[in-house]
N, CA, C and O atoms as a GROMACS GRO file, in nm:
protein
  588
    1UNK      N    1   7.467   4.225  15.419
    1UNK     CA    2   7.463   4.366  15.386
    1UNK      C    3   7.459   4.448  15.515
    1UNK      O    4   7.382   4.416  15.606
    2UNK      N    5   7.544   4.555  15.523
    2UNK     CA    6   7.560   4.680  15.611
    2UNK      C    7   7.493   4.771  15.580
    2UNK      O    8   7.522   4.823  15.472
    3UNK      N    9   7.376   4.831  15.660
    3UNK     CA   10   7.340   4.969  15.651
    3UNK      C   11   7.290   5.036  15.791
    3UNK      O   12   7.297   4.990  15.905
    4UNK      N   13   7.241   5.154  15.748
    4UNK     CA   14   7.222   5.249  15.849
    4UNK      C   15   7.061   5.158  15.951
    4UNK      O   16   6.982   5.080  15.897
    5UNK      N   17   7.058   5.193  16.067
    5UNK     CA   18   6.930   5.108  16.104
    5UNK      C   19   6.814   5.190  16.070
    5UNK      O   20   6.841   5.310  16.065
    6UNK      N   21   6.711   5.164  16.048
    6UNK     CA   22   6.580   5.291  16.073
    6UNK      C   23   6.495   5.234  16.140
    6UNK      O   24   6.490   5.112  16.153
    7UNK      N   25   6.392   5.343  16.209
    7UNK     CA   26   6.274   5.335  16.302
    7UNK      C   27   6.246   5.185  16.279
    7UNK      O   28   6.262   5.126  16.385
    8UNK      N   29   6.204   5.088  16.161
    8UNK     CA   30   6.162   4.977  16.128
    8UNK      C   31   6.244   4.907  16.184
    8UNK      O   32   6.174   4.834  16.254
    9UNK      N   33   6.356   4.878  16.201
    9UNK     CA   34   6.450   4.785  16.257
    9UNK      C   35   6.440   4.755  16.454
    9UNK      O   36   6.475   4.655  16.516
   10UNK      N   37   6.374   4.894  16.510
   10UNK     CA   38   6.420   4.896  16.658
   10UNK      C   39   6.374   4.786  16.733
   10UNK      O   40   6.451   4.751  16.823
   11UNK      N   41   6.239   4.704  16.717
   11UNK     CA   42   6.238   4.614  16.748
   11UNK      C   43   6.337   4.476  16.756
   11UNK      O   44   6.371   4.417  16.858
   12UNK      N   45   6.369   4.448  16.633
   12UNK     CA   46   6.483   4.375  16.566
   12UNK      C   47   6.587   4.388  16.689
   12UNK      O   48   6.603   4.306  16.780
   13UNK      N   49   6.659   4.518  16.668
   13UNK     CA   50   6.755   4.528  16.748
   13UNK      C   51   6.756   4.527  16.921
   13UNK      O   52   6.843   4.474  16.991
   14UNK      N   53   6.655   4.589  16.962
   14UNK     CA   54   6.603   4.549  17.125
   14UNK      C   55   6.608   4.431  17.120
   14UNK      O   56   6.699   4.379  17.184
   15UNK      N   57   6.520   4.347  17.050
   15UNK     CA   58   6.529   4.163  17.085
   15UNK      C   59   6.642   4.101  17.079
   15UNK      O   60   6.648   3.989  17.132
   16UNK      N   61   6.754   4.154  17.018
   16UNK     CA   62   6.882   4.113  16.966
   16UNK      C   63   6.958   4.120  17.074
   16UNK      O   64   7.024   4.037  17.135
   17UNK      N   65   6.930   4.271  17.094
   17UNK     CA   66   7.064   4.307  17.242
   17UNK      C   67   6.958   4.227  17.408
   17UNK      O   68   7.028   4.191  17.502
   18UNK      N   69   6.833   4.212  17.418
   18UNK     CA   70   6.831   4.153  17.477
   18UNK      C   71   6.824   3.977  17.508
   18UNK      O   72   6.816   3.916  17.615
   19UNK      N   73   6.830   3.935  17.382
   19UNK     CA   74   6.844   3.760  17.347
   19UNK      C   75   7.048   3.781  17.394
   19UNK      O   76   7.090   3.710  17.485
   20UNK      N   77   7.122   3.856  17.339
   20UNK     CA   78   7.275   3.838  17.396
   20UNK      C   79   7.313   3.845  17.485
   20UNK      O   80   7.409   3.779  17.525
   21UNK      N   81   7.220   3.972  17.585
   21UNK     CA   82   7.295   3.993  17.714
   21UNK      C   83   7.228   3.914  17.801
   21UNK      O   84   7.309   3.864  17.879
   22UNK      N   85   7.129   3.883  17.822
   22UNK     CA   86   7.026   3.833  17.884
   22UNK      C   87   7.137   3.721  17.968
   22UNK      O   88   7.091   3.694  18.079
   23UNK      N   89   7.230   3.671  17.948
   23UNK     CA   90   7.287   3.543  17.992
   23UNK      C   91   7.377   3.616  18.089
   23UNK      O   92   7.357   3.582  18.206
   24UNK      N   93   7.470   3.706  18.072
   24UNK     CA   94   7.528   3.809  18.167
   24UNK      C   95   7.424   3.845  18.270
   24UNK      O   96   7.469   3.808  18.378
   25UNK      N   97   7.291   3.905  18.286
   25UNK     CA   98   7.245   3.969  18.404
   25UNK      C   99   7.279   3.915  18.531
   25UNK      O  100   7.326   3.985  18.620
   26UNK      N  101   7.253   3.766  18.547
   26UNK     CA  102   7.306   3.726  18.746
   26UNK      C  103   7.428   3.734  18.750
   26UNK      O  104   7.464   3.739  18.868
   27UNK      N  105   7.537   3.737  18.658
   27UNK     CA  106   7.645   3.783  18.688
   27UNK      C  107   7.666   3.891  18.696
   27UNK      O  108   7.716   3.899  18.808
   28UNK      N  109   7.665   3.980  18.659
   28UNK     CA  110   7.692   4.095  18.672
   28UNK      C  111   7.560   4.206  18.780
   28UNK      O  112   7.565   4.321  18.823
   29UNK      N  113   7.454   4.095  18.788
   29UNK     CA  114   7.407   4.127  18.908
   29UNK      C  115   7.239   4.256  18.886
   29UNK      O  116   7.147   4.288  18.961
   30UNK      N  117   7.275   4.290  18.753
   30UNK     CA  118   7.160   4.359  18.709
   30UNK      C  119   7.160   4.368  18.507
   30UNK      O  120   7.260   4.327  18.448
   31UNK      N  121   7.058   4.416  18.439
   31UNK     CA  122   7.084   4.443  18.330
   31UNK      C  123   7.221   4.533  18.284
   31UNK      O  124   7.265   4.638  18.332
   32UNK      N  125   7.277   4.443  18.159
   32UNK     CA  126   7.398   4.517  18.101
   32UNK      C  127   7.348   4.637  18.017
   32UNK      O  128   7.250   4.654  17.944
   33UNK      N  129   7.455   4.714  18.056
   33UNK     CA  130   7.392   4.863  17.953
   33UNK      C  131   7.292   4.874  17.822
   33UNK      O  132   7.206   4.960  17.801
   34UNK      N  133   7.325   4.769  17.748
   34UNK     CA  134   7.300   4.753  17.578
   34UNK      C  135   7.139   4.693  17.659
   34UNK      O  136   7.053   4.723  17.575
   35UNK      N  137   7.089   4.645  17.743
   35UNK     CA  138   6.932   4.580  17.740
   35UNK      C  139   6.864   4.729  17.827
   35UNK      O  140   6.776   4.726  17.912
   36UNK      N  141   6.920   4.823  17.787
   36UNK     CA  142   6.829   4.968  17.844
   36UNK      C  143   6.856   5.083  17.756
   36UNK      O  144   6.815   5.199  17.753
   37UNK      N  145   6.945   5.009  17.681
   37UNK     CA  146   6.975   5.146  17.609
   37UNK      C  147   6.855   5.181  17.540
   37UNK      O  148   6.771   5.094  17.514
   38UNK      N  149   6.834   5.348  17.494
   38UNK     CA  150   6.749   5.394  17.408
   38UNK      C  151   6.748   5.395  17.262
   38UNK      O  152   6.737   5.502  17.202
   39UNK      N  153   6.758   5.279  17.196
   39UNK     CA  154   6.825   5.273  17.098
   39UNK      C  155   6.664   5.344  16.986
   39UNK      O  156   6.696   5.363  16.868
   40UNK      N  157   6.552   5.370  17.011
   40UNK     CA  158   6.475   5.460  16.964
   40UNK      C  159   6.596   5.620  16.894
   40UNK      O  160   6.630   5.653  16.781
   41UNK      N  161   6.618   5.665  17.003
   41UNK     CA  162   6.694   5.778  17.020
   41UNK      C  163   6.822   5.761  16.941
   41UNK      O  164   6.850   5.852  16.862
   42UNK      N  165   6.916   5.642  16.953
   42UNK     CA  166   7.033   5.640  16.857
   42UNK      C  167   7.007   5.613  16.704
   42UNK      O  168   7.071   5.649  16.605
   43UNK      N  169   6.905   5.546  16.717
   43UNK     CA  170   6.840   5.528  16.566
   43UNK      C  171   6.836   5.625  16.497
   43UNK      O  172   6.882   5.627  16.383
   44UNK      N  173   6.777   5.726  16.556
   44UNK     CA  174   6.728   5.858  16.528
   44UNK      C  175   6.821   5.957  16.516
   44UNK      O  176   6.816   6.065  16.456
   45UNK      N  177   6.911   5.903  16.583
   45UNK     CA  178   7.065   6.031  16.555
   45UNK      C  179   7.160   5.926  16.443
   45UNK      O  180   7.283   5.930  16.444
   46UNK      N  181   7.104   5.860  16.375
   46UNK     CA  182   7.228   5.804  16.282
   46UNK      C  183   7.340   5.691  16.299
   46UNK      O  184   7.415   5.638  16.217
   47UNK      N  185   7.323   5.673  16.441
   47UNK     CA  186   7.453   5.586  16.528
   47UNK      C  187   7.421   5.460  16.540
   47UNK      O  188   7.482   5.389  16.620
   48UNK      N  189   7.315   5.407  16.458
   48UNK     CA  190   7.339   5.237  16.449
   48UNK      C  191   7.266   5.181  16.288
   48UNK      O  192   7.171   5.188  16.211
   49UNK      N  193   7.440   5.107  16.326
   49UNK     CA  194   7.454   5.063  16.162
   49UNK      C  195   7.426   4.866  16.200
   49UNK      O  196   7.488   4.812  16.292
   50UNK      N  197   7.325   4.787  16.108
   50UNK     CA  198   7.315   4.681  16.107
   50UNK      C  199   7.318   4.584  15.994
   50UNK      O  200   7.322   4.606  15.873
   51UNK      N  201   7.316   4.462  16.065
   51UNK     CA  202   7.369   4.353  15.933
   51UNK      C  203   7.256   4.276  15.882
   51UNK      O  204   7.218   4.189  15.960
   52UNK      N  205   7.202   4.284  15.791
   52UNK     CA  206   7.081   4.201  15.765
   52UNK      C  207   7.084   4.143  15.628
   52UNK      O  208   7.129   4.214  15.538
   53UNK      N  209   7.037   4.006  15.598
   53UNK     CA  210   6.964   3.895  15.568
   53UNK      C  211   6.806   3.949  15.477
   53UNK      O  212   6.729   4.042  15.500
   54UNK      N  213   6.805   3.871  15.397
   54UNK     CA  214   6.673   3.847  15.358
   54UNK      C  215   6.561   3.766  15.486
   54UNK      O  216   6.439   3.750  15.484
   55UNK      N  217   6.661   3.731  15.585
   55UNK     CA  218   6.538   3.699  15.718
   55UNK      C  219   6.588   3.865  15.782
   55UNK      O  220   6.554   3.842  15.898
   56UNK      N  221   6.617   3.942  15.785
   56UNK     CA  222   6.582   4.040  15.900
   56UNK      C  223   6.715   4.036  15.942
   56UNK      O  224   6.800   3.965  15.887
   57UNK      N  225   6.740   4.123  16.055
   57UNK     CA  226   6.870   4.179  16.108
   57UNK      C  227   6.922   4.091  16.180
   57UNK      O  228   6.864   4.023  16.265
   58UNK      N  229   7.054   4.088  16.143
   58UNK     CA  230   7.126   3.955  16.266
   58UNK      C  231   7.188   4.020  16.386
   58UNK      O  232   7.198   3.972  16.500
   59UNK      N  233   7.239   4.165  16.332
   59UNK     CA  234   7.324   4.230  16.448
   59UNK      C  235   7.333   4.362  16.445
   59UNK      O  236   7.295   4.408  16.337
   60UNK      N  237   7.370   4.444  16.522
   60UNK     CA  238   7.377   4.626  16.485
   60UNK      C  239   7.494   4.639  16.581
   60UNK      O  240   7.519   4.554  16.666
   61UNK      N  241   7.556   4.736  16.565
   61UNK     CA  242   7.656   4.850  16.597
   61UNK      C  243   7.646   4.929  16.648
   61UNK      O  244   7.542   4.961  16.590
   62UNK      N  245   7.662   5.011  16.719
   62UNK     CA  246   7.626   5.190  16.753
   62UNK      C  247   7.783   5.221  16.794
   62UNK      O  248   7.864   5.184  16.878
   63UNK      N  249   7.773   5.322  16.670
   63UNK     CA  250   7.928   5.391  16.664
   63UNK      C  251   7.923   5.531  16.652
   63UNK      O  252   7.843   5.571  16.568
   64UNK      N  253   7.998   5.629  16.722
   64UNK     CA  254   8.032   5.716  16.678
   64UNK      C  255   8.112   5.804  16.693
   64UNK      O  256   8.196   5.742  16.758
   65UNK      N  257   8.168   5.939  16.679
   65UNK     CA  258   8.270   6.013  16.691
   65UNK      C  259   8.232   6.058  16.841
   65UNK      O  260   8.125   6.092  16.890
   66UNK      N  261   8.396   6.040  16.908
   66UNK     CA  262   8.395   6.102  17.023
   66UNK      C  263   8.518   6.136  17.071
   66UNK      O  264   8.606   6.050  17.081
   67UNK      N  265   8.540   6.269  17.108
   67UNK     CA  266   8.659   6.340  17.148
   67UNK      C  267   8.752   6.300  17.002
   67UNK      O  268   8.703   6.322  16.890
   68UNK      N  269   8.894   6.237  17.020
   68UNK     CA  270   8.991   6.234  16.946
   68UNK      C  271   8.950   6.132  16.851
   68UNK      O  272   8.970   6.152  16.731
   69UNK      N  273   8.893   6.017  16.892
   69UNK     CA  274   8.837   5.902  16.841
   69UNK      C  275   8.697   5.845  16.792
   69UNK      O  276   8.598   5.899  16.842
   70UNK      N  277   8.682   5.770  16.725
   70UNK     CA  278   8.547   5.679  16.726
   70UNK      C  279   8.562   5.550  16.804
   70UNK      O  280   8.646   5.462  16.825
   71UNK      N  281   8.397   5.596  16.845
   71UNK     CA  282   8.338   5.517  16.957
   71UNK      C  283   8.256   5.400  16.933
   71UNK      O  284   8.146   5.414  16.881
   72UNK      N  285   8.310   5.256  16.973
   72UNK     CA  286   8.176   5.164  16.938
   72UNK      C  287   8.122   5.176  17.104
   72UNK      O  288   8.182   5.143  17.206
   73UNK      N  289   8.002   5.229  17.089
   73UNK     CA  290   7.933   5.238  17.228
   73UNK      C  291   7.900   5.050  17.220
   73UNK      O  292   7.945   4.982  17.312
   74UNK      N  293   7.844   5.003  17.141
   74UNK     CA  294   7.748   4.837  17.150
   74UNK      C  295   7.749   4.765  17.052
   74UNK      O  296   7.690   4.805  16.952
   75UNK      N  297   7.801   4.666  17.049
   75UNK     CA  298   7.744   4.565  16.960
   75UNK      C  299   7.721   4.408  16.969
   75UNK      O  300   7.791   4.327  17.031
   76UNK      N  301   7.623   4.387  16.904
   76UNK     CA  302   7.557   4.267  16.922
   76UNK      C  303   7.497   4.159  16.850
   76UNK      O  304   7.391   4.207  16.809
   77UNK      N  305   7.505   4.018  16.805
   77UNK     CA  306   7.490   3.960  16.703
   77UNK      C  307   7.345   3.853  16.764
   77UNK      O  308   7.321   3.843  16.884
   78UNK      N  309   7.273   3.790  16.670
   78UNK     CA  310   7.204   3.695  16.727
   78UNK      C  311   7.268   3.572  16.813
   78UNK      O  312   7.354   3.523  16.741
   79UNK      N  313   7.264   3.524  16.898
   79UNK     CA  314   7.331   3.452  16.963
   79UNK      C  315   7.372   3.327  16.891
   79UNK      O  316   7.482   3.273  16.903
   80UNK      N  317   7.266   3.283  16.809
   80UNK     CA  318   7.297   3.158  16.674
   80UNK      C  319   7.352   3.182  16.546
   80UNK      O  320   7.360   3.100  16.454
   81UNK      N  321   7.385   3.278  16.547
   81UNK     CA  322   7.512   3.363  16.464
   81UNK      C  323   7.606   3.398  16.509
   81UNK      O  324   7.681   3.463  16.436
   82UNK      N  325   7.642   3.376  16.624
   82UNK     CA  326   7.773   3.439  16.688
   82UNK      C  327   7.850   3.343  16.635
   82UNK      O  328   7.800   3.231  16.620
   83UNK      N  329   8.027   3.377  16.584
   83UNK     CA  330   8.115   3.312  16.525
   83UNK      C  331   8.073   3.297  16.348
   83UNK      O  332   8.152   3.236  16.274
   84UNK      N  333   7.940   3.359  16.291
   84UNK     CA  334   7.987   3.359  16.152
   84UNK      C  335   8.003   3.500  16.110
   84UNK      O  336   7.935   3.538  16.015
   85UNK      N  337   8.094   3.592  16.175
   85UNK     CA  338   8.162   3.690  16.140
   85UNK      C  339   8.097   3.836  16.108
   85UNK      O  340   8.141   3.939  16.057
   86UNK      N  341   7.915   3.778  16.188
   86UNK     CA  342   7.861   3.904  16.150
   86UNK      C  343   7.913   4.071  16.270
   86UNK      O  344   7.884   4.189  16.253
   87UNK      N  345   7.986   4.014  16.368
   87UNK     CA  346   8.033   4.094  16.480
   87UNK      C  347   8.136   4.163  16.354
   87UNK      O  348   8.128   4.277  16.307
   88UNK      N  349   8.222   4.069  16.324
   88UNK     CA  350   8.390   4.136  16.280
   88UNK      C  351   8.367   4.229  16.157
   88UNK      O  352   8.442   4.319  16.121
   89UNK      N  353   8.263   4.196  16.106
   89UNK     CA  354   8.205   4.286  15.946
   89UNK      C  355   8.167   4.411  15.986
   89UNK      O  356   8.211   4.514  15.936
   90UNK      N  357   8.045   4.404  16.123
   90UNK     CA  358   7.987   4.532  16.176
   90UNK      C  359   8.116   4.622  16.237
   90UNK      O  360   8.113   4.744  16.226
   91UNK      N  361   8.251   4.541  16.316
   91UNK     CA  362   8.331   4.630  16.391
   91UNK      C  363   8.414   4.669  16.247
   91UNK      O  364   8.461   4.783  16.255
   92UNK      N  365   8.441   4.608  16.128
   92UNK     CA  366   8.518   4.668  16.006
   92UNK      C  367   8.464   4.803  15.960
   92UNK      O  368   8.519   4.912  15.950
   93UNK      N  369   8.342   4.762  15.936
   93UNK     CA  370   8.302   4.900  15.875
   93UNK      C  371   8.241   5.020  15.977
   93UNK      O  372   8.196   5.128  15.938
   94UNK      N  373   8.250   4.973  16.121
   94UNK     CA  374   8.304   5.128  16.201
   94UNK      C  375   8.399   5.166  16.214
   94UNK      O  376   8.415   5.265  16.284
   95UNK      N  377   8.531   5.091  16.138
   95UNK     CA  378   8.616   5.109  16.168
   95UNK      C  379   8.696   5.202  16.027
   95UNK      O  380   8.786   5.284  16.036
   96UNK      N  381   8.625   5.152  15.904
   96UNK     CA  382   8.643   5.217  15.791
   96UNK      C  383   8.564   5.361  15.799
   96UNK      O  384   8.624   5.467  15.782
   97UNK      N  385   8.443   5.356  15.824
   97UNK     CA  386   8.376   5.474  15.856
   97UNK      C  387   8.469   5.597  15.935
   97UNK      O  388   8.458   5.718  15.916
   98UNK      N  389   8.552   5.537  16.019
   98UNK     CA  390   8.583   5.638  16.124
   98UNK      C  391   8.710   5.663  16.026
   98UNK      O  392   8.718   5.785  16.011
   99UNK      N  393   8.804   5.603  15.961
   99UNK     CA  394   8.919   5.620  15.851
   99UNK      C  395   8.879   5.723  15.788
   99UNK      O  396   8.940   5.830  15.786
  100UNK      N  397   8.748   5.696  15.720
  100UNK     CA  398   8.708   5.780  15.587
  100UNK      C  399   8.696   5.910  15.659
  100UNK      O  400   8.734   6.008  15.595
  101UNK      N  401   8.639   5.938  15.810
  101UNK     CA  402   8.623   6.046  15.877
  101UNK      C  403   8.748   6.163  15.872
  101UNK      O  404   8.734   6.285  15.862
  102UNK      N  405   8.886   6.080  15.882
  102UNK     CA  406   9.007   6.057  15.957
  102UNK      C  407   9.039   6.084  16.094
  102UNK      O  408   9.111   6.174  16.137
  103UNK      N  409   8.976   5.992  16.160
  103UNK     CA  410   9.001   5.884  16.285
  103UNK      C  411   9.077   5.823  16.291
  103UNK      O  412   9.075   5.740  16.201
  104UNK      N  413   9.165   5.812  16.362
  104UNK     CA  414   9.297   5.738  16.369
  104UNK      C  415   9.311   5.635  16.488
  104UNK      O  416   9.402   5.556  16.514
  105UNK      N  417   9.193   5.663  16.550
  105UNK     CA  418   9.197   5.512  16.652
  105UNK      C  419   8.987   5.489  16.665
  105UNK      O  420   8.888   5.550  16.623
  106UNK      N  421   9.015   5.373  16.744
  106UNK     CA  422   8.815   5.312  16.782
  106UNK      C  423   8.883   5.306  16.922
  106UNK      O  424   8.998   5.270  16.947
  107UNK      N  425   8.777   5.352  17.017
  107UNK     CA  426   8.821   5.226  17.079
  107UNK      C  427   8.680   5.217  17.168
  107UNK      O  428   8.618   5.323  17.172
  108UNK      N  429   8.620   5.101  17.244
  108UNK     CA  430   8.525   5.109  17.319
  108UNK      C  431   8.558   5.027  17.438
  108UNK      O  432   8.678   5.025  17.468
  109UNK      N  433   8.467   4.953  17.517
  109UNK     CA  434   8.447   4.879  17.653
  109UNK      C  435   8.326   4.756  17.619
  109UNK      O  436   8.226   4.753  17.547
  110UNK      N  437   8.411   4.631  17.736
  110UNK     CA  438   8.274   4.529  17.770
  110UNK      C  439   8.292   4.549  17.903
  110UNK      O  440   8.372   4.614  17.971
  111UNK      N  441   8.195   4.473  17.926
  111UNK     CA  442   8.212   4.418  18.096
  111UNK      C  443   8.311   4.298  18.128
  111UNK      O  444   8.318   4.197  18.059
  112UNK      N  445   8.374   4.318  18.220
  112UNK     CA  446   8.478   4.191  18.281
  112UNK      C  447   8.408   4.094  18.276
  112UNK      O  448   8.495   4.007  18.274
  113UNK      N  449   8.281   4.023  18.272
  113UNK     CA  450   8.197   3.935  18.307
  113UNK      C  451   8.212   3.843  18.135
  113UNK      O  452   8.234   3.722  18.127
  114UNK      N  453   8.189   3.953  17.989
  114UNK     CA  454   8.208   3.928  17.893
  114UNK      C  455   8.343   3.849  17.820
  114UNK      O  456   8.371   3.888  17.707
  115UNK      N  457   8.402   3.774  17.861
  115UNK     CA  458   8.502   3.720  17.819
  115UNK      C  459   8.539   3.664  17.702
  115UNK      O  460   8.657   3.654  17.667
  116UNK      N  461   8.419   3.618  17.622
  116UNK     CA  462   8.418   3.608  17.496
  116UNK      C  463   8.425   3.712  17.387
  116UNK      O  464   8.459   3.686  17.272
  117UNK      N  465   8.373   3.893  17.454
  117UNK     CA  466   8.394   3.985  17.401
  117UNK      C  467   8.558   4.031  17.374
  117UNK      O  468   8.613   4.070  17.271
  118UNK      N  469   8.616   4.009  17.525
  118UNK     CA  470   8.742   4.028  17.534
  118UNK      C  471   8.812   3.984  17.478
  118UNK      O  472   8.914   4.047  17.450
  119UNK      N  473   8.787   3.828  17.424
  119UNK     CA  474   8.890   3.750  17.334
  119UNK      C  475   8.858   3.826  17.193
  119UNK      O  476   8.945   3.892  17.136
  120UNK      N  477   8.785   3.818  17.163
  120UNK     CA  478   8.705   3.878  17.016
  120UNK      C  479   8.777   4.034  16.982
  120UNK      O  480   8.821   4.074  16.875
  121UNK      N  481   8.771   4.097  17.098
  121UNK     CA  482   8.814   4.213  17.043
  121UNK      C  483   8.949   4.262  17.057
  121UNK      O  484   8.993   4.375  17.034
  122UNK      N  485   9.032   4.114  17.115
  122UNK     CA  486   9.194   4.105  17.150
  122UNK      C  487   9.213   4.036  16.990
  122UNK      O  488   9.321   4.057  16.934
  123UNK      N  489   9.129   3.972  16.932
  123UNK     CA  490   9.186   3.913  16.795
  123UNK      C  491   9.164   4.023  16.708
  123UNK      O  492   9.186   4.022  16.587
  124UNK      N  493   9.131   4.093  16.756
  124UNK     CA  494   9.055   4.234  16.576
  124UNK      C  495   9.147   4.325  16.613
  124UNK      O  496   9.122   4.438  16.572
  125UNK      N  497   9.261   4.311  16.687
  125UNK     CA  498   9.343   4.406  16.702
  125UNK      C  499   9.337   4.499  16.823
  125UNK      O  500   9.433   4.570  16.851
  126UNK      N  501   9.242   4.498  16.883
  126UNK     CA  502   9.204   4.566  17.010
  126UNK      C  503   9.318   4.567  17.136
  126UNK      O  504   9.366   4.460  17.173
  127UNK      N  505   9.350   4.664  17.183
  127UNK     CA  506   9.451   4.693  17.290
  127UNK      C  507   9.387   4.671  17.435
  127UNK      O  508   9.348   4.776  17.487
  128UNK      N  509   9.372   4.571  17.501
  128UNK     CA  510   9.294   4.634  17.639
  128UNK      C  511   9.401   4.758  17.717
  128UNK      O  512   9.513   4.739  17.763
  129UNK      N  513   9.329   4.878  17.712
  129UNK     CA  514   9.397   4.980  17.800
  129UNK      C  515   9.382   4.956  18.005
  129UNK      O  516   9.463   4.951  18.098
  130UNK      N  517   9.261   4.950  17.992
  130UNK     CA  518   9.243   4.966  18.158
  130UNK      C  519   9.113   4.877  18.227
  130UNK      O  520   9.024   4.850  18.147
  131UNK      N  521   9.100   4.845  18.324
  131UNK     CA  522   8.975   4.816  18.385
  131UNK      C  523   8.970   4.931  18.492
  131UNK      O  524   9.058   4.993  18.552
  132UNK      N  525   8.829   4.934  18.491
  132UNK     CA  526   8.769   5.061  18.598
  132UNK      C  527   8.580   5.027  18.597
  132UNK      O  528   8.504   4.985  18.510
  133UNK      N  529   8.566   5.060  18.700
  133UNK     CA  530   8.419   5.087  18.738
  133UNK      C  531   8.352   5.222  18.661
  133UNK      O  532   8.403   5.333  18.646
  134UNK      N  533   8.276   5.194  18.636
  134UNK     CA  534   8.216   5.318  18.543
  134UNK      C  535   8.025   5.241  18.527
  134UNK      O  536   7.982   5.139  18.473
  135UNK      N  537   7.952   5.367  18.611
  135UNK     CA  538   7.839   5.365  18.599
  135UNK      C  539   7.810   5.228  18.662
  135UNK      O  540   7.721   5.170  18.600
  136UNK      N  541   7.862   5.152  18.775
  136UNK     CA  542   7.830   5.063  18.877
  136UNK      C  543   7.865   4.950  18.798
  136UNK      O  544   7.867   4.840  18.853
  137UNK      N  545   7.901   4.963  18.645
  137UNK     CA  546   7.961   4.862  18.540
  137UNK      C  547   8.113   4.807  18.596
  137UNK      O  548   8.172   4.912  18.620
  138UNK      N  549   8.190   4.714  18.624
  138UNK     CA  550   8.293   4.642  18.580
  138UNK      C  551   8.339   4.650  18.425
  138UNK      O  552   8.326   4.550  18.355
  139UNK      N  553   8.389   4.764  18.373
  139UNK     CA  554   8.455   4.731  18.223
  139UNK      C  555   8.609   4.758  18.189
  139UNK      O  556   8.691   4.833  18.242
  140UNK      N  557   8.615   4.673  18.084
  140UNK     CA  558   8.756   4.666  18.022
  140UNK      C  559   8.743   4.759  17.895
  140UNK      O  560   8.652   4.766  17.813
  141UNK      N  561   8.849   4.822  17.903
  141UNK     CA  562   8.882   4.925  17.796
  141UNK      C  563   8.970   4.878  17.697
  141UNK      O  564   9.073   4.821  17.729
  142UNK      N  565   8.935   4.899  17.562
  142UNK     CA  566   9.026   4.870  17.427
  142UNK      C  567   9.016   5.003  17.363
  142UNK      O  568   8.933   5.093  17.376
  143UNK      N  569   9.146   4.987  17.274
  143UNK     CA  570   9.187   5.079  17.200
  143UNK      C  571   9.246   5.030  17.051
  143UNK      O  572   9.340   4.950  17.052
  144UNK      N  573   9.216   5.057  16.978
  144UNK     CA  574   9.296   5.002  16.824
  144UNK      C  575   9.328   5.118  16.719
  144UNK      O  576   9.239   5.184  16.666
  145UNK      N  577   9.454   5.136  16.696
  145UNK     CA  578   9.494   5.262  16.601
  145UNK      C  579   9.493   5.217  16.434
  145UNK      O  580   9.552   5.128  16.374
  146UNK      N  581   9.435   5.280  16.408
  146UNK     CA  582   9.387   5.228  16.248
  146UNK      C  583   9.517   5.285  16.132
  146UNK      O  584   9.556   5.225  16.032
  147UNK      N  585   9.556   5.395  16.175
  147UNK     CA  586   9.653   5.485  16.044
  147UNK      C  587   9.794   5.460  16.136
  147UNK      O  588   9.902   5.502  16.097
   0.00000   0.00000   0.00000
């Protein structure tokens, strides 16, 4: 099941995004964006949607409208769930969300370091547009047109 996250979940989701990235930091040389984010604050504005279990949350999202498009700023699955499709369910229904909006493209960024993201989001249809430095980050840019 997909829903909106609330205050009750933020724990859940901090441990989540930091059990995933946690393996990236010596590569990339410091914490990845998603293990600082304020996700208190996105909670609180509506922008993270998660996947949960009768055990508790496996993964969350943070999506939302930006400029022409919707934005997946993050997402992240339990690491012993990665590959049973709880990523591709959470990126569907930001992706329907942003339709129902009428949004006509998603598109977000990983880090070059993420390569398993890159494959993942080259199979869901994802365009890589560009690499560029942004915020001392190494990231790759995707784009996917929905209509």
């Amino acid at each position: 099941m997909i829903r909106e996250a609330t205050p009750a979940d933020l724990y859940a989701i901090e441990n989540i995004a930091n059990r995933a990235f946690s393996p990236f930091v010596a590569e990339i040389g410091r914490k990845p964006a998603p293990m600082i984010a304020d996700f208190a604050a996105l909670i609180d504005k509506g922008l993270v949607e998660v996947s949960v279990s009768t055990n508790g949350v496996k993964a969350y999202c943070v999506s939302y409208p930006k400029a022409a498009g919707w934005h997946i700023e993050n997402l992240a699955v339990l690491p012993e769930l990665v590959g049973n499709g709880e990523g591709r369910a959470l990126i569907a229904d930001a992706e329907t969300r942003a339709a129902a909006q009428g949004f006509e493209t998603v598109d977000l960024y990983t880090n070059v370091a993420m390569e398993g993201a890159i494959n993942f989001y080259k199979r869901l249809g994802y365009t890589e547009l560009y690499r560029q430095e942004e915020d001392g980050f190494e990231r790759v840019y995707f784009k996917k047109k929905l209509l």
